[in-house]
PDB file of the backbone (N, CA, C, O) and the ligand in Angstrom, with CONECT records:
HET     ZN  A 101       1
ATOM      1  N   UNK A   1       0.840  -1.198   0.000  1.00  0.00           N
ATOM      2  CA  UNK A   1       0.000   0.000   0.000  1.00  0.00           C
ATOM      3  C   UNK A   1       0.875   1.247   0.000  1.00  0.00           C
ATOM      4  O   UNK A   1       1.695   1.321   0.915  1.00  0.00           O
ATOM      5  N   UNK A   2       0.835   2.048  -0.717  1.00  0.00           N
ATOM      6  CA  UNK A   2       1.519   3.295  -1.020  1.00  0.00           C
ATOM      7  C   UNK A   2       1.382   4.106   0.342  1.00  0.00           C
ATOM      8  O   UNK A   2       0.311   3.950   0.929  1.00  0.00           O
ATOM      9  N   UNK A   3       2.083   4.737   0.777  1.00  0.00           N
ATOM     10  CA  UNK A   3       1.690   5.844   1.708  1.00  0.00           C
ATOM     11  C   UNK A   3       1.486   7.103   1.019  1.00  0.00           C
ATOM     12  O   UNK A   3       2.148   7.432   0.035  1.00  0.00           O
ATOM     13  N   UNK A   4       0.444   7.900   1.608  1.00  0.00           N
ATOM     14  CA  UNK A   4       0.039   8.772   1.798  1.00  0.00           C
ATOM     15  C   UNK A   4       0.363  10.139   2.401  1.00  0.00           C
ATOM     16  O   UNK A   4      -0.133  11.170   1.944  1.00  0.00           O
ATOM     17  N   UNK A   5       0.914  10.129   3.077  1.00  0.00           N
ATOM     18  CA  UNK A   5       1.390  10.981   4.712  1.00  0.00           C
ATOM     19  C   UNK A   5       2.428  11.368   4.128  1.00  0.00           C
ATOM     20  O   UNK A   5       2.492  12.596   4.195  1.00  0.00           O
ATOM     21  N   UNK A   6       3.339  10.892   3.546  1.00  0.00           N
ATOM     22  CA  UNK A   6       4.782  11.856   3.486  1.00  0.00           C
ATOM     23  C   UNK A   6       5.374  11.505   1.966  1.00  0.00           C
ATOM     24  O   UNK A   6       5.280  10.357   1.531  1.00  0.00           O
ATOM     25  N   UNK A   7       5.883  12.387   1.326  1.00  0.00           N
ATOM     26  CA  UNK A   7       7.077  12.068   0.326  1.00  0.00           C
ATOM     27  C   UNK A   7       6.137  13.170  -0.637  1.00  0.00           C
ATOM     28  O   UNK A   7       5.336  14.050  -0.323  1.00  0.00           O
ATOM     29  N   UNK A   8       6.660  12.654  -1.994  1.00  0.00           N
ATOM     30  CA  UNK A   8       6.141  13.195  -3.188  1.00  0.00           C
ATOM     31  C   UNK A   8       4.590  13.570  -3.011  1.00  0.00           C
ATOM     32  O   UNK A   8       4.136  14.703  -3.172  1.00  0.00           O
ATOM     33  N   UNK A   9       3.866  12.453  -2.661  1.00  0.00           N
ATOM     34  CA  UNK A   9       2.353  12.207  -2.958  1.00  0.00           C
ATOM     35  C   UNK A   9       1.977  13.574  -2.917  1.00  0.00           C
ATOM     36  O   UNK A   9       1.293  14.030  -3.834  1.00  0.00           O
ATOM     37  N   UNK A  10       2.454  14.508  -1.669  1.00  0.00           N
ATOM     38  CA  UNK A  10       1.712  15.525  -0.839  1.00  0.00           C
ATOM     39  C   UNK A  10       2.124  16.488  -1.542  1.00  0.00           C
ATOM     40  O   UNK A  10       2.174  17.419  -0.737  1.00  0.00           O
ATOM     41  N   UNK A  11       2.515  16.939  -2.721  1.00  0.00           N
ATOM     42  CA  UNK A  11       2.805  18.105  -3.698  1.00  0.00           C
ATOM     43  C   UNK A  11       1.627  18.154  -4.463  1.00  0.00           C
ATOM     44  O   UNK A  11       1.177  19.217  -4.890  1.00  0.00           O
ATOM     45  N   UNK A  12       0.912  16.656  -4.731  1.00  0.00           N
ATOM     46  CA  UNK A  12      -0.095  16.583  -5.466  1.00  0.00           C
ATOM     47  C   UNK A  12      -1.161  17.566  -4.962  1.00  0.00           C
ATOM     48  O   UNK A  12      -1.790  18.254  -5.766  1.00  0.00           O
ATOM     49  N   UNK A  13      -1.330  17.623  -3.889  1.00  0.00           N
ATOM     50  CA  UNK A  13      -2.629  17.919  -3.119  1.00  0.00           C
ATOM     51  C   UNK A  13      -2.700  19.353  -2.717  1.00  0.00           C
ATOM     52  O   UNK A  13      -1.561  19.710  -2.416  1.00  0.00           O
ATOM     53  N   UNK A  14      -3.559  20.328  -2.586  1.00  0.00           N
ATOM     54  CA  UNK A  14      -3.510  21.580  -2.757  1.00  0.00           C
ATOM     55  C   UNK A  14      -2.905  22.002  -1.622  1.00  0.00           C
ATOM     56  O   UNK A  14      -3.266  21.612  -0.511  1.00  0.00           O
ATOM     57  N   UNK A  15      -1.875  22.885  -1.829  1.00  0.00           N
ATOM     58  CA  UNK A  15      -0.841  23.478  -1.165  1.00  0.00           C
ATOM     59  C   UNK A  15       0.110  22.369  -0.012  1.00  0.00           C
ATOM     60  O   UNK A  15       0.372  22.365   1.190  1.00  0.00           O
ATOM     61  N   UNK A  16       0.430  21.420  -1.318  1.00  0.00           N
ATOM     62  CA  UNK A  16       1.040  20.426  -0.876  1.00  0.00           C
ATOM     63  C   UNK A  16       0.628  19.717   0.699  1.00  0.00           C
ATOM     64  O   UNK A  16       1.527  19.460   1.499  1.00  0.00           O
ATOM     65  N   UNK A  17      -0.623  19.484   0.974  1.00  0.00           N
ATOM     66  CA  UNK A  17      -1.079  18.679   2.046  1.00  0.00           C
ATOM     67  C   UNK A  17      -1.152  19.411   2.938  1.00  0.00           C
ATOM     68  O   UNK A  17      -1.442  18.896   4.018  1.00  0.00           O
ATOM     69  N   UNK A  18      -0.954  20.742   2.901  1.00  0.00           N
ATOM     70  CA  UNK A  18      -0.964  21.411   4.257  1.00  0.00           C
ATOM     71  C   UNK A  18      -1.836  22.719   4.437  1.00  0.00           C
ATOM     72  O   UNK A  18      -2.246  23.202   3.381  1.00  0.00           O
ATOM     73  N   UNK A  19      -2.107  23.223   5.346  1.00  0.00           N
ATOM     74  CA  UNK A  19      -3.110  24.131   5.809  1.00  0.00           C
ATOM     75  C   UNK A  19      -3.218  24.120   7.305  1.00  0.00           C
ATOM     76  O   UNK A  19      -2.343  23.577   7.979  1.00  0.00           O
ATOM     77  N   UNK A  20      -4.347  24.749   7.894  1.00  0.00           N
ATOM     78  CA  UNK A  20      -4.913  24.686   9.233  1.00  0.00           C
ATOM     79  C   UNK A  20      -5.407  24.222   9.375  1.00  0.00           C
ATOM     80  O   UNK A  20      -6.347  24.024   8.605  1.00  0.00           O
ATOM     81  N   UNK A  21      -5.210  23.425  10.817  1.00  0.00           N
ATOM     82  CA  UNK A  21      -5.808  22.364  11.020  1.00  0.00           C
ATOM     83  C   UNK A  21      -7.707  22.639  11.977  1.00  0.00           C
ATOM     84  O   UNK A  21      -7.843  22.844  13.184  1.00  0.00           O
ATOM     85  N   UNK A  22      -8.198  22.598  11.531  1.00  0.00           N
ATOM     86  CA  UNK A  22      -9.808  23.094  12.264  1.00  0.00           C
ATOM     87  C   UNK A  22     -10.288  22.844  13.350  1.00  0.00           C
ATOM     88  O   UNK A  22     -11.400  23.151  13.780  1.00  0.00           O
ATOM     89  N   UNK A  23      -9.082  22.010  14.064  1.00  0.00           N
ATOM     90  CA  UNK A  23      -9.378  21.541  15.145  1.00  0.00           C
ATOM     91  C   UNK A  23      -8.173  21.884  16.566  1.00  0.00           C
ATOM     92  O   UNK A  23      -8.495  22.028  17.745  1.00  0.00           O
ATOM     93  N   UNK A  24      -7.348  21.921  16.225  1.00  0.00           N
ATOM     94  CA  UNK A  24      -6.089  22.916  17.120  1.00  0.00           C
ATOM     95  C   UNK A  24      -5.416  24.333  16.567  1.00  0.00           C
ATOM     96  O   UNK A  24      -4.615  24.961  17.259  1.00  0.00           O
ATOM     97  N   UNK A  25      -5.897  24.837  15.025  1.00  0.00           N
ATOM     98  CA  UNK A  25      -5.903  25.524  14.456  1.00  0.00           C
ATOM     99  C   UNK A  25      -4.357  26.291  14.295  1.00  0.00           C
ATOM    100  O   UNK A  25      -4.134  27.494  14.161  1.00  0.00           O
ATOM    101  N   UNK A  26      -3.337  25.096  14.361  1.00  0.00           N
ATOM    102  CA  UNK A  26      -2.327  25.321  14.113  1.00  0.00           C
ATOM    103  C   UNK A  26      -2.109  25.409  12.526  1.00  0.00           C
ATOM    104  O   UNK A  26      -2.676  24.692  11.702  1.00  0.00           O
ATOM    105  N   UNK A  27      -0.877  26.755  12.164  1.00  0.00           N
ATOM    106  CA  UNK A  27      -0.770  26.683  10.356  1.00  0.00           C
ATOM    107  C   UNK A  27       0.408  26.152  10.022  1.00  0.00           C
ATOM    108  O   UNK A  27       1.464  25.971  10.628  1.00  0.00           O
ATOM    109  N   UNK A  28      -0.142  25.842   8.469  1.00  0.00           N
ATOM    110  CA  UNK A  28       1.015  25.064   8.325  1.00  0.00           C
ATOM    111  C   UNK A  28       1.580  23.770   8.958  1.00  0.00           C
ATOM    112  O   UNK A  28       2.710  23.507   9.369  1.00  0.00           O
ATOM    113  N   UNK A  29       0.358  22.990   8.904  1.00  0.00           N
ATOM    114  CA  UNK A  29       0.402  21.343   9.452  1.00  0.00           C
ATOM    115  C   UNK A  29      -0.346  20.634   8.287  1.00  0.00           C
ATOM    116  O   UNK A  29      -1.266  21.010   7.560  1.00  0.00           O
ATOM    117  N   UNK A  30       0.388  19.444   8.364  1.00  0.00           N
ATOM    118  CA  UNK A  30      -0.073  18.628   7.149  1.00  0.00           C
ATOM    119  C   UNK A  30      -1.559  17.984   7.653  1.00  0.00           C
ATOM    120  O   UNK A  30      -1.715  17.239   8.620  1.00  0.00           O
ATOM    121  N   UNK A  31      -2.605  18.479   6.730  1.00  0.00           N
ATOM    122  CA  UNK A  31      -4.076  18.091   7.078  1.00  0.00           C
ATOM    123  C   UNK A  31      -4.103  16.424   6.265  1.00  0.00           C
ATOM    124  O   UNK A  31      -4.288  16.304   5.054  1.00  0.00           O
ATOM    125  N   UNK A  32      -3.871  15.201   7.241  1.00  0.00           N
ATOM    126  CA  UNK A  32      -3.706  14.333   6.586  1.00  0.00           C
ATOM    127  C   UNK A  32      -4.880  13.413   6.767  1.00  0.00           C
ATOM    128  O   UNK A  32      -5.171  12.654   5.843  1.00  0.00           O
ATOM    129  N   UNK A  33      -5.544  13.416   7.820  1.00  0.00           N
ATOM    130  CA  UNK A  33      -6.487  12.167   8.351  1.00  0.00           C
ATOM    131  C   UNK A  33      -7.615  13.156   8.318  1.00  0.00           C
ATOM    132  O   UNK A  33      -7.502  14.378   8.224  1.00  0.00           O
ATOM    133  N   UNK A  34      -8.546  12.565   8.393  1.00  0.00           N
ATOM    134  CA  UNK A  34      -9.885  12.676   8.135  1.00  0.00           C
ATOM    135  C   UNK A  34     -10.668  12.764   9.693  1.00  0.00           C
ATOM    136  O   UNK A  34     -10.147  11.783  10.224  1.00  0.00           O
ATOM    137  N   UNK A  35     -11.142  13.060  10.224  1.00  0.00           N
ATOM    138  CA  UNK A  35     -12.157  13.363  11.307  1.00  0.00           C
ATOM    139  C   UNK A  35     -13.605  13.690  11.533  1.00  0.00           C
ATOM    140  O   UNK A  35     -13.967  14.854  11.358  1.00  0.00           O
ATOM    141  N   UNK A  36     -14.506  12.731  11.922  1.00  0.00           N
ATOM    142  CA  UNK A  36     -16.131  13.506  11.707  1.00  0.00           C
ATOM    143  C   UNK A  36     -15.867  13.765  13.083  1.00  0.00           C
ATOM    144  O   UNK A  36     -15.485  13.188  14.101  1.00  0.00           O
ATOM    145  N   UNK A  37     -16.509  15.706  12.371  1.00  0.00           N
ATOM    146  CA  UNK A  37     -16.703  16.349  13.593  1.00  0.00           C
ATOM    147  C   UNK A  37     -17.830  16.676  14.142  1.00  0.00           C
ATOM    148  O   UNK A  37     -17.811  17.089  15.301  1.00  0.00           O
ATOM    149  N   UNK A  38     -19.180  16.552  13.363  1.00  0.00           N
ATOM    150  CA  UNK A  38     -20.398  16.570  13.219  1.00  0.00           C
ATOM    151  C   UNK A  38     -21.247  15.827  12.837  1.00  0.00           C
ATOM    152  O   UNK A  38     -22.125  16.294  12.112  1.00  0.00           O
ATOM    153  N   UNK A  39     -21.268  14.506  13.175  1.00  0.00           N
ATOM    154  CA  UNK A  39     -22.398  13.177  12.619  1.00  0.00           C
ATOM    155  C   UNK A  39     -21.488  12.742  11.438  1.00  0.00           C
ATOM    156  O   UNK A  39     -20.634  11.860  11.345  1.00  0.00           O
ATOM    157  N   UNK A  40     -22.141  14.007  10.251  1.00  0.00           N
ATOM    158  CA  UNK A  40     -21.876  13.335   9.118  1.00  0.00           C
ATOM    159  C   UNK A  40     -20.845  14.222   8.576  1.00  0.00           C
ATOM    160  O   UNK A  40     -20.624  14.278   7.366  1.00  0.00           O
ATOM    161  N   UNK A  41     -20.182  14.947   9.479  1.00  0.00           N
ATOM    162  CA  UNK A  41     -19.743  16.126   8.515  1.00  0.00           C
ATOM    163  C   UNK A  41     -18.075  15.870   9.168  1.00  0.00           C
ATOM    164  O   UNK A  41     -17.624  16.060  10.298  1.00  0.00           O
ATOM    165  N   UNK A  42     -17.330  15.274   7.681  1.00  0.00           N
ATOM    166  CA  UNK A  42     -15.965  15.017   7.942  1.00  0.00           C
ATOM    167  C   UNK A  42     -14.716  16.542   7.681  1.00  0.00           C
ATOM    168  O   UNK A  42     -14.597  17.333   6.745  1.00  0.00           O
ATOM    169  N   UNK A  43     -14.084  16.419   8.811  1.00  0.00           N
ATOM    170  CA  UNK A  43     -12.699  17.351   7.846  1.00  0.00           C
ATOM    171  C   UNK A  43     -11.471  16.846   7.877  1.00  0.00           C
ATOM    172  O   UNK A  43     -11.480  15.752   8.442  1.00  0.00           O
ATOM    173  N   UNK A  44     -10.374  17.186   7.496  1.00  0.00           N
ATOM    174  CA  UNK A  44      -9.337  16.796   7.200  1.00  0.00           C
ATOM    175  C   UNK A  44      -8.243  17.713   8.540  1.00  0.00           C
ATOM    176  O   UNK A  44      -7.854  18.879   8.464  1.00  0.00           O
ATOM    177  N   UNK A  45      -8.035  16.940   9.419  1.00  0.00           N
ATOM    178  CA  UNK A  45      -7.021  17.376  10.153  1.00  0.00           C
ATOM    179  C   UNK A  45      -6.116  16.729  10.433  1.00  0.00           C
ATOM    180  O   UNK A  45      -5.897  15.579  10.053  1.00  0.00           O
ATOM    181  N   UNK A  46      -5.234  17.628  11.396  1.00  0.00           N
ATOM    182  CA  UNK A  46      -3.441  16.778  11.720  1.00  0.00           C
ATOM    183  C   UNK A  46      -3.385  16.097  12.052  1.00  0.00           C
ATOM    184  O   UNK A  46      -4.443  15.850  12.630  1.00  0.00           O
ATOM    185  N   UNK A  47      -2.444  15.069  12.187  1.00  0.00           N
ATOM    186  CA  UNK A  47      -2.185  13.891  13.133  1.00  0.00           C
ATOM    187  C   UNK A  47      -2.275  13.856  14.859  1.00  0.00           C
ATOM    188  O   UNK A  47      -2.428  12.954  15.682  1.00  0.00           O
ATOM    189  N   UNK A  48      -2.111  15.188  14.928  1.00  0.00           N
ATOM    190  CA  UNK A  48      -2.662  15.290  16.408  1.00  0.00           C
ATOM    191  C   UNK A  48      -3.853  15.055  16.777  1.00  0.00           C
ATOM    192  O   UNK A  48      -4.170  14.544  17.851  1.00  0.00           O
ATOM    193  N   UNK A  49      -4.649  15.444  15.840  1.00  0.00           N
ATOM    194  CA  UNK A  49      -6.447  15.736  15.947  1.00  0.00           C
ATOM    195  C   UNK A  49      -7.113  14.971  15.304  1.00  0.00           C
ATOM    196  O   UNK A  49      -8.249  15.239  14.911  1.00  0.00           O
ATOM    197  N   UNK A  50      -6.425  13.730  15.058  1.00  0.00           N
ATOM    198  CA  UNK A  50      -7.006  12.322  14.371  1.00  0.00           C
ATOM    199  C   UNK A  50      -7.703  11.918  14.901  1.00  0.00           C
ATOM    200  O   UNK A  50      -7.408  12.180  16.067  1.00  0.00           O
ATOM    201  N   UNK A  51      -9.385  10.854  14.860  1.00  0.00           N
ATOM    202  CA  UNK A  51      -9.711  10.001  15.956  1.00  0.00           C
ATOM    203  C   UNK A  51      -8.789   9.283  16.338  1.00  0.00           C
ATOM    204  O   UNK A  51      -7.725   9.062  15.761  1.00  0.00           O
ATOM    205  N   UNK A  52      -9.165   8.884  17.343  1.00  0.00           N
ATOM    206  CA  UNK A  52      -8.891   7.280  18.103  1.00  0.00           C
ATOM    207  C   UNK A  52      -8.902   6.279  17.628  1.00  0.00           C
ATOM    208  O   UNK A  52      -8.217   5.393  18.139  1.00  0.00           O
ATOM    209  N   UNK A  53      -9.654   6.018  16.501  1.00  0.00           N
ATOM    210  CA  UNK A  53      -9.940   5.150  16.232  1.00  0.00           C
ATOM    211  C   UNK A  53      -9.097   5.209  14.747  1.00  0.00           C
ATOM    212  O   UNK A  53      -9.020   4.134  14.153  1.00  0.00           O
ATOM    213  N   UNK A  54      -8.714   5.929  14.365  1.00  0.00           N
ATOM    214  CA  UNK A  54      -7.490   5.740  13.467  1.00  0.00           C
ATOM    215  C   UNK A  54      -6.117   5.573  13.851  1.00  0.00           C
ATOM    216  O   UNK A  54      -5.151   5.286  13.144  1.00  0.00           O
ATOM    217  N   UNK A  55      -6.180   5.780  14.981  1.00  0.00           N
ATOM    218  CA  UNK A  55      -4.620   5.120  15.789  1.00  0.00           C
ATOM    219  C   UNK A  55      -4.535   4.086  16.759  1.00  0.00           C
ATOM    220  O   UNK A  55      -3.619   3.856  17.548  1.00  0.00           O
ATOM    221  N   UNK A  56      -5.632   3.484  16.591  1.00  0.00           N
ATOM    222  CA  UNK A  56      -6.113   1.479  17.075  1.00  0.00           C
ATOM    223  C   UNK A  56      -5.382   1.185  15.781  1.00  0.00           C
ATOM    224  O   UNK A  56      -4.328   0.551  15.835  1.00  0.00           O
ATOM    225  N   UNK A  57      -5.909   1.637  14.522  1.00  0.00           N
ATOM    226  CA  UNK A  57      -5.425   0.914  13.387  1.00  0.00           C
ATOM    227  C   UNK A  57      -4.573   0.830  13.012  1.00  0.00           C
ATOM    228  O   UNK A  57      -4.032  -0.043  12.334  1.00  0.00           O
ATOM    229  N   UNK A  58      -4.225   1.916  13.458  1.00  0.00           N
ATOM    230  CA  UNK A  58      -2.421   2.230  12.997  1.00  0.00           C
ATOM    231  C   UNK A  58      -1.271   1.078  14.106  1.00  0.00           C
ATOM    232  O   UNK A  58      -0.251   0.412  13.928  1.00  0.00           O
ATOM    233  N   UNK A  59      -2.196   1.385  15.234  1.00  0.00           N
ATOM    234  CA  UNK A  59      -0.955   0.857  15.855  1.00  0.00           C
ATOM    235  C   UNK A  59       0.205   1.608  16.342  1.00  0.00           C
ATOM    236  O   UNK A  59       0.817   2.419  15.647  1.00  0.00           O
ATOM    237  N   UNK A  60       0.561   1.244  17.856  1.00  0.00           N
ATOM    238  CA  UNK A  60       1.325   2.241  18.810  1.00  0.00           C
ATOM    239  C   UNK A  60       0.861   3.400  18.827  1.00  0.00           C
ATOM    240  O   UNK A  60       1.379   4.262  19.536  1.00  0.00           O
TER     241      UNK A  60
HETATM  242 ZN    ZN A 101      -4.978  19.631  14.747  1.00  0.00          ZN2+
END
């Protein structure tokens, strides 16, 4: 499985993967994981502000 998170990939993506994050509202952090913050309503924040439940999966 290719990663995502770091290298080339993240040039692809508008302003190379990064922005503010909507949830600690730090700039200039790579908005990489996904988060519903509202039922149905997902955003894209840092690795800090990931669920929980994406770092069961991940592991450590
Ligand atoms: Zn954050």
């Amino acid at each position: 499985m290719a990663t995502t998170t770091r290298g080339r990939v993240l040039w692809d993506q508008p302003n190379r993967g990064r922005g503010t994050c909507p949830v600690c509202n730090r700039t200039g952090i790579k908005l990489l994981y996904e988060r519903v913050v509202d039922h149905d309503v997902t955003k894209q924040v840092c690795k800090n502000c990931r669920s929980k439940k994406q770092l069961k999966k991940q592991g450590t």
